[in-house]
N, C-alpha and C positions, 0 to 999 in steps of 0.2 A: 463620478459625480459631474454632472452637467454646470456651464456657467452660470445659468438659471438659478440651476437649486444651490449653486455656491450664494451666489446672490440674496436669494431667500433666504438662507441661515443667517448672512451678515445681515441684512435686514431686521430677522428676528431677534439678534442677541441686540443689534441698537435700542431696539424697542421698549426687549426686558430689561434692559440693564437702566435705561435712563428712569426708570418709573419703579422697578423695581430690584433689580439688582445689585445698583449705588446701594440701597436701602441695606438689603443685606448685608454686602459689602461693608459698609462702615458701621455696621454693629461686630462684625465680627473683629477688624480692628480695633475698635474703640473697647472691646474687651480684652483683647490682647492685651492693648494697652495698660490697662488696669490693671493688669497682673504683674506688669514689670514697675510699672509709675503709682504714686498715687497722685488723687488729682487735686494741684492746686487752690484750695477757696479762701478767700477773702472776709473779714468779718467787717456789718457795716462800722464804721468808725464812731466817735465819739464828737459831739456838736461843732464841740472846740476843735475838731479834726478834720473836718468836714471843708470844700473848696469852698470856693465861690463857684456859682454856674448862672448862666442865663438860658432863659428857654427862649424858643423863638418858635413862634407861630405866624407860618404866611396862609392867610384866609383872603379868600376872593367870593364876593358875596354871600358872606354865611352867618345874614341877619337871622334866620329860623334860630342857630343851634349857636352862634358866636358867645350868647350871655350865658352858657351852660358851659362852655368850656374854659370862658376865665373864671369861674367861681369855682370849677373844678383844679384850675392853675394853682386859686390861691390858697385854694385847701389842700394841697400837696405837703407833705411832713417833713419839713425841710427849714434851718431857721430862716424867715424873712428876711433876714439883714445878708442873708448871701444867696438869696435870689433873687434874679431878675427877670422881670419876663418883659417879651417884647412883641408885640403882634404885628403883623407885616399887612395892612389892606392894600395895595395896588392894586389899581385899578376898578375897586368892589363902585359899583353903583346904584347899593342898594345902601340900607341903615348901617350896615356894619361899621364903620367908623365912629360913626354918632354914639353904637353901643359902646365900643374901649374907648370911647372918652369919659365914659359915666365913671371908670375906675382910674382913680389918680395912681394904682399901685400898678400899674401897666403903662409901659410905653409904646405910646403908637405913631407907628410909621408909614404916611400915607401919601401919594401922591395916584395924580387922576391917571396917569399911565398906565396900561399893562405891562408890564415885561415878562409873566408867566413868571413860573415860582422860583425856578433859581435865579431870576434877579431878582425878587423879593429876597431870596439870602441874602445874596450875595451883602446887598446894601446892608444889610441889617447888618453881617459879620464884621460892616467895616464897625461896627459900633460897640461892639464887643470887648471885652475888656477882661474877664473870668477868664480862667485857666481850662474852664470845661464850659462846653455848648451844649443842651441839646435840644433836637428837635421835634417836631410834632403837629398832625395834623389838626388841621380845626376843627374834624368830624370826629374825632378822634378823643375818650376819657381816659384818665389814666390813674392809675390805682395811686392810694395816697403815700406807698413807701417808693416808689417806682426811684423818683430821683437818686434815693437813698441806696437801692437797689444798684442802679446805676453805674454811681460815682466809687463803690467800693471797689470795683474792676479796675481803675488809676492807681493804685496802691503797686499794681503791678507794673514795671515802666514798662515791658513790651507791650501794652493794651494801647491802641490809641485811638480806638472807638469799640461803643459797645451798641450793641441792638437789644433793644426791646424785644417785647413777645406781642403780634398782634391777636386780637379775637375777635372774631367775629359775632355778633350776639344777632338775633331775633326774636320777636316775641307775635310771626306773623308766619302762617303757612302758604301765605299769596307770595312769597321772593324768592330771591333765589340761595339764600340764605342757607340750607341744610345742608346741601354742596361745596359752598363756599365753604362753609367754617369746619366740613372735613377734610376739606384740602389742606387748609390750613393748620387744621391738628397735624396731618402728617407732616407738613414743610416745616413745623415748629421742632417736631423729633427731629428730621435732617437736621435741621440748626444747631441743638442741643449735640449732636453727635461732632458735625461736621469742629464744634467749637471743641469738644473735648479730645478730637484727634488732635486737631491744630490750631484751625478759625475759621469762625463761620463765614460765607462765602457772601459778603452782602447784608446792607443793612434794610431794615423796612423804614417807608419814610414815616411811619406812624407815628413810631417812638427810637427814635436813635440818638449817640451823642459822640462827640468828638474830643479830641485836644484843642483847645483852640490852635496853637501856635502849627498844627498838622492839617490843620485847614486851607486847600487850596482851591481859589475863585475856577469854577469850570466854565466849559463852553456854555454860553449866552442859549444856544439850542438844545441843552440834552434836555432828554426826556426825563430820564430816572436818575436825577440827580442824588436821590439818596444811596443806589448801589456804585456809582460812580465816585461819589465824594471817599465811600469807606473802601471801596476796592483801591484805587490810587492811594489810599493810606498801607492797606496793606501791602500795595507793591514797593514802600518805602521799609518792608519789613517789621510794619506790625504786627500785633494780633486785631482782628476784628472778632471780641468776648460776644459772647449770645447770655441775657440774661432771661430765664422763662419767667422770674418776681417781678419785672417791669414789663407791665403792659399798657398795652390800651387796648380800649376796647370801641368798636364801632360796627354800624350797623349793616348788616348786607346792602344788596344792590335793590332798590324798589322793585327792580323787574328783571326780567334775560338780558331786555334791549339793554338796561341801561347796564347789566354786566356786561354784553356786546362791549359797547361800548369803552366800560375800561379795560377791558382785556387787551382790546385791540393797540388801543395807546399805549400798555404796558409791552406789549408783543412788539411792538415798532421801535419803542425804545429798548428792548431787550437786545434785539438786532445790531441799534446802534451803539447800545455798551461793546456788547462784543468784538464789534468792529475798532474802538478807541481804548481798549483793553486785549487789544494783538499779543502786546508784552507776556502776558500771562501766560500764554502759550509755551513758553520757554521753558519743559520740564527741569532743564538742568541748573536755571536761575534761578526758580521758585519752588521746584520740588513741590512737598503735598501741597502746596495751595494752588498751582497750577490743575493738578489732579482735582482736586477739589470743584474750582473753576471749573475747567473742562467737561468734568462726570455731573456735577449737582447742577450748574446754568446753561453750557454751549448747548450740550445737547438738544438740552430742552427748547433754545431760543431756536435751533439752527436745521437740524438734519430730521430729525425724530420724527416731527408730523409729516416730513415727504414719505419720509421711511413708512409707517403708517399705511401711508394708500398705497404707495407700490404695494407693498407685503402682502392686501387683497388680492391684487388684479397679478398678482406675480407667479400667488398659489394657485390658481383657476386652471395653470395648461399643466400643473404637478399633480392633480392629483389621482391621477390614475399611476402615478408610477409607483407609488407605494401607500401603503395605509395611515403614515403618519402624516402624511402630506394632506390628504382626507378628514384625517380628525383635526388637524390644526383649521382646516378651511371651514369645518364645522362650527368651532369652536369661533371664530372671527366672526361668520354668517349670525350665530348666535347674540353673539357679544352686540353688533349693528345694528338686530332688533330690537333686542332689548333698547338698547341707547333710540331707536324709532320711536318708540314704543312710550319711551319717558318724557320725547318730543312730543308727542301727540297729546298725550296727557297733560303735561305740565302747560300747554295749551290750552288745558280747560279750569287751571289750578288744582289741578288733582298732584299729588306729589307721592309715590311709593318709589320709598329709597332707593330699593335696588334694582329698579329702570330708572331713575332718576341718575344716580351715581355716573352710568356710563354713558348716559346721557350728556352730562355735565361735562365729562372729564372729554368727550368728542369736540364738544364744544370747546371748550380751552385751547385744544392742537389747530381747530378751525380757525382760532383767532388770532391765535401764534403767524396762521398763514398769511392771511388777512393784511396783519401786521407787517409783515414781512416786504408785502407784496407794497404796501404803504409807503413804508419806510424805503424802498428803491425806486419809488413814484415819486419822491421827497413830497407828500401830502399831510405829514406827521408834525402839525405843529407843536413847539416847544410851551406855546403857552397853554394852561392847564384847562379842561373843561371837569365841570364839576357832573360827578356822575347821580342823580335822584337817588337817596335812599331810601329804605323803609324807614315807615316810625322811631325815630331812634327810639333804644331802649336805656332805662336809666340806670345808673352803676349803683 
């Protein structure tokens, strides 16, 4: 075997493995598992049992949607006298402020600054006083047992953050919506898995929540503060629990562009997690959650979409030496149009899933590059732009 086609197989197993293989992979553990363990759950507790918690919301001009998500705050099923919620405007220089002042049961924290969102935590955390935090985007609804959901995960002292479940909803064939929110079906089952081998790898910033006293102030610049804040937790040796009962829900992206758009900031910050979480690298410190680390996020932030193009242009002078080499190059050429194909269309608003899907999923790895390519330009600012969405849809 040629260095070539050595090359090309490593290539290929990165490819399957980070998209599909982990997948595999951690179902066939996570059943093992079950055979020897049974698995841990938690019942919600009883009112009188129940913490204190504060929510915290940093919104940066989100006069459209701001008065639909405090009303949706305060109808959360949780008793009032141990919650608090706090909404964070920096910077906004639309109504929003004016709107959380209409509610005396909200605290608002505003100054004409930006600092981008993790110093909108940050400040907020100093204010914090609950034994649990947790967090939430402004675009963002959340089902009304979610907190309750949540908080029973603390009953276990190795938990010291738990993640939500996000979803994506639409109720519009013009976004990019269909894509999304099967993505995110599947990244939910990772979650769900990756949490019952050991812990989920990362939290979403949609809906997560913390210990308070495990909460540490990060850098003024990260991007993805929310996978940052709970990975550093679990590098202290927690568990970071995956709840699929706490969600939110929120709406796709109005358009491609404005998915462009955050993917690309997500990709830049992906980058730079990786890079500020080197530690984790250390199989023999971290064991599965290293593993976890490494197979569910580096790949994906790191090698995979170079991997990707080589794999094309690698197979092109193989495939005359044997027939597998032929039908894999087929199967790629294939796979390309189709993904053209859903480009073009999706162009016109037309959406058929399955040129759509590989379409979508091309675009992801493009943005990862993108990203990439951003974040070592240092072009990737820390502070937050808000991406258009569609219509929101109502819970």
């Amino acid at each position: 075997m040629t260095a070539l086609e050595i090359l090309f197989w490593i290539l290929l197993f990165i490819v399957f493995y980070t998209y599909i293989g982990y997948g595999i992979l951690l179902f066939i553990l996570v059943k093992l598992k079950r055979l020897f363990s049974k698995k841990q759950t938690f019942p919600i507790p009883d009112n009188d049992q129940l913490p204190e918690v504060s929510v915290i919301v940093a919104a940066y001009n989100e006069e459209d949607f701001i008065d639909d998500k405090i009303k949706n705050s305060l109808a959360l099923d949780y008793p009032s006298e141990k919650l608090k919620l706090i909404f964070v405007t920096d910077g906004s220089t639309d109504n929003t402020p004016n709107i959380v002042k209409n509610y005396p049961q909200v605290k608002l924290m505003h100054k004409a600054e930006r600092g981008g969102k993790i110093g909108a935590i940050n400040r907020a955390m100093d204010e914090v006083t609950s034994p649990v935090v947790i967090f939430s985007d402004a675009n963002a609804l959340l089902n009304k047992m979610a907190v309750k959901e949540i908080v029973k995960h603390y009953q276990n002292p190795k938990v010291g953050c738990v993640s939500g479940e996000k979803r994506v909803l639409t109720d519009s064939a013009q976004n990019a919506g269909a894509s999304e929110g099967f993505y995110w079906k599947y990244e939910s089952k990772l979650k769900q898995w990756d949490y019952e081998l050991y812990s989920a790898v990362g939290a979403a910033g949609e809906l997560f929540s913390v210990r308070t006293n495990l909460y540490r102030h990060v850098e003024k610049d990260t991007i993805l503060d929310d996978f940052i804040i709970s990975l550093r937790i679990a590098q202290e040796g927690y568990i970071i629990a995956y709840e699929p009962n706490a969600y939110a829900q929120e709406s796709a992206s109005e358009n491609i562009a404005e998915e462009k758009k955050r993917k690309v900031r997500i990709s830049a910050g992906g980058i730079q997690s990786v890079l500020r979480l080197k530690p984790l690298f250390n199989l023999f410190k971290y064991g599965i959650l290293s593993f976890q680390f490494i197979s569910h996020r580096v790949l994906r932030w790191t090698v995979t979409p170079w991997a990707m193009l080589l794999l094309f242009f690698i197979n092109i002078p193989l495939i005359n030496i044997h027939p597998v080499y032929k039908f894999l190059f087929v199967g790629q050429l294939i796979f390309y149009l189709f993904a053209l194909a859903g480009w073009m269309l999706a162009n016109k608003n037309i959406k058929v899933k399955i040129l759509y899907i590989p379409y979508y999923f091309l675009f992801m790895n493009y943005c990862v590059i993108l990203g990439q390519i951003r974040h070592f330009k240092g072009q990737q600012s820390a502070v937050w732009e808000r991406a258009k969405r569609a219509q929101p849809v109502k819970v």
